[in-house]
N, C-alpha and C positions, 0 to 999 in steps of 0.2 A: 148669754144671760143678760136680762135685762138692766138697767140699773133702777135701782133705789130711788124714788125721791123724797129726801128729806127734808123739813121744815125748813130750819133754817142752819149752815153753815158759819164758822165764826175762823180765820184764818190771821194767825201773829204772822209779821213779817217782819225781820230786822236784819235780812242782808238785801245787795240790789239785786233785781232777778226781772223776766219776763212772764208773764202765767196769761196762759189761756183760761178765760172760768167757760169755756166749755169742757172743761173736764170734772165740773160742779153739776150736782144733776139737786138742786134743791128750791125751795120757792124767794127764801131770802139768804144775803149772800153778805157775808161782814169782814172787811178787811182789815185790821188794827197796823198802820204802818210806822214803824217802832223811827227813832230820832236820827236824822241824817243817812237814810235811805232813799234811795230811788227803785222806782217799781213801773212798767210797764205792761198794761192791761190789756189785751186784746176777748174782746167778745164779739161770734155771731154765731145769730140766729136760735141764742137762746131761750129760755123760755123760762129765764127767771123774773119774777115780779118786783124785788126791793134788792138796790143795793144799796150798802153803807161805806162808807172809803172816811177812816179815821186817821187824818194825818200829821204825824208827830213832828216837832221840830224838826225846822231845818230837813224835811222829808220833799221829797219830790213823784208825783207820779204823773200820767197820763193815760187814758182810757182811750181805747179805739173801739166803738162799738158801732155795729152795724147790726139792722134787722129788715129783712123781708117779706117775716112769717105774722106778723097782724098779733102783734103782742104786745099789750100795754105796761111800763112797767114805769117805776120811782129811782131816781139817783141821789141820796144824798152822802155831800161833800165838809167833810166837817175839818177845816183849816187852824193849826195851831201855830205859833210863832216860827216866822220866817217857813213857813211850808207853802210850796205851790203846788197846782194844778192845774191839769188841760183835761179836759173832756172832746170827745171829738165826736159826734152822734150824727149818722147818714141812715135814713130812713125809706124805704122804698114801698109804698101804701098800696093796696090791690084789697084793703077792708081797712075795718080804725083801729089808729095805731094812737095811745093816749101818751104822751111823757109827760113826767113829771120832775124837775130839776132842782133841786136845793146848794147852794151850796152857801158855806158859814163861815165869815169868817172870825178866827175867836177869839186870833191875839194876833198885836204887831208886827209889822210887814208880810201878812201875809198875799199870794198873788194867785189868781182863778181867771182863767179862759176858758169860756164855753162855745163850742162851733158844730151850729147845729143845721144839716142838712137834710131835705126831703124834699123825694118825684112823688106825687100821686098819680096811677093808673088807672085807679078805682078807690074808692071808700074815702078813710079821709084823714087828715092825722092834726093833731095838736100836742103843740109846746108851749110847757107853763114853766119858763125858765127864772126863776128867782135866786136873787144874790141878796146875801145879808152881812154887812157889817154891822160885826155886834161890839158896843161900849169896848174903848181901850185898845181897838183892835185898828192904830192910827198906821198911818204909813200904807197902808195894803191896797191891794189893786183888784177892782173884779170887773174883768168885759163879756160881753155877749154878743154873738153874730148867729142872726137864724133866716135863715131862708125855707119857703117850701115853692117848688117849681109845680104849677096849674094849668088847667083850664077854667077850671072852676074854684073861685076863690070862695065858696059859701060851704065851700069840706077842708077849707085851709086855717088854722088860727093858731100865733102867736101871741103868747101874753108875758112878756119880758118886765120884770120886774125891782127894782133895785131899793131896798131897805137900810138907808143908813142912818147910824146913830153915831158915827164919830170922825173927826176931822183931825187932819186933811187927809184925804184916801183921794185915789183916782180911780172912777167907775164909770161905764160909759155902755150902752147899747145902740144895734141896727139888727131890722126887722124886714124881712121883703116878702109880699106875697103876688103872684101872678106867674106870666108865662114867657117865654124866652120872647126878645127883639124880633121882630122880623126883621131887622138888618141883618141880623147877625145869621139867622138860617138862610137870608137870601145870599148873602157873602159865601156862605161853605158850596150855598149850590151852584155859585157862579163859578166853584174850584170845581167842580164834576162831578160833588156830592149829593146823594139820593136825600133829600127831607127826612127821608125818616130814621138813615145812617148821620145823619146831622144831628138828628136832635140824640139819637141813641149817644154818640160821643162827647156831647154838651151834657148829659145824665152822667155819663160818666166821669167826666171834668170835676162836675160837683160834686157828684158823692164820695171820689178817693183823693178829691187833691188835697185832704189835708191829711191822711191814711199813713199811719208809716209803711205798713207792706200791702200795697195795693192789690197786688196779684192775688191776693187771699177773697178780695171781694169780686172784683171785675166781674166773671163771669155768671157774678147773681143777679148782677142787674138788670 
């Protein structure tokens, strides 16, 4: 039997655990992560549009998401005292793939890493990766690292953004668009590596090296 797709899912967490939300079959997808928790998220190749990730003191989570299938979707991250986050987003374009990143933070020391990779083969993909400290919300940290690997830089676009309103926080962004070194494939092939087994193993460098279970993506790429 098929499954269901329902509007939007809304899911409390307040012990630590792993979840797949491809065991979610809905459009938006809402996490409420209760106070001094940790939560690890693995997603791919879903086909959900918005997620929300509420994170309560002293909460801890991490997202591994990956996507293949040409699906645009929204992440927002909404940070409360002493709560972190990592996002980890590898993108592999064959049509457009749009994201869209939020993440907030709302109250003191809070800390957010965003790491955001993409191959394009075809079509085209952009990251609109935005960080906000918001009033009061001193001490806290938010970085960004995005890459997308090209030929063509004119289906490539990064817009890294950082909104602050209060001090002292530590925030920081890098943005890279283009295509691998020719050093660096002339080097694999000077080891007896085929260019096109070169560049396939450099794809896959990028997209799982920040992965906690790699083996889960590898052979989608």
């Amino acid at each position: 039997m098929n499954k269901i797709t329902v509007d939007k899912s809304i899911i409390n967490i307040d012990k630590n655990q792993e979840i797949n939300t491809n065991d979610y079959n809905c459009n938006e997808l809402v996490f409420n992560i209760g106070e001094n928790t940790t939560v690890f998220f693995m997603d791919i190749n879903t086909n959900i549009r918005k997620y929300i990730f509420n994170c309560g003191e002293n909460s801890n989570i991490e997202i591994n998401k990956f996507n293949s299938n040409d699906v645009s979707y929204s992440i927002d991250i909404n940070l409360y005292k002493r709560a972190s986050s990592k996002l980890v987003i590898s993108t592999v374009a064959t049509n457009s793939n749009n994201v869209d990143i939020n993440v907030y933070h709302k109250e003191e020391n809070s800390y957010s890493k965003c790491i955001n990779n993409g191959i394009i083969k075809s079509g085209s993909i952009l990251y609109n990766v935005n960080g906000i400290i918001e009033k009061n919300s001193i001490n806290s940290t938010v970085l960004q690292e995005s890459k997308i690997i090209t030929k063509d830089v004119k289906n490539a676009t990064i817009k890294p953004i950082l909104i602050i309103n209060e001090t002292p926080i530590e925030a920081n962004h890098s943005a890279s668009i283009g295509y691998y070194n020719e050093n660096d494939l002339f080097y694999l092939e000077s080891r007896g590596i085929e260019r096109k087994t070169a560049i396939e193993l450099l794809n896959k460098g990028i997209l799982t090296s920040n992965f906690k279970y790699k083996d889960k993506i590898e052979n989608l790429i």
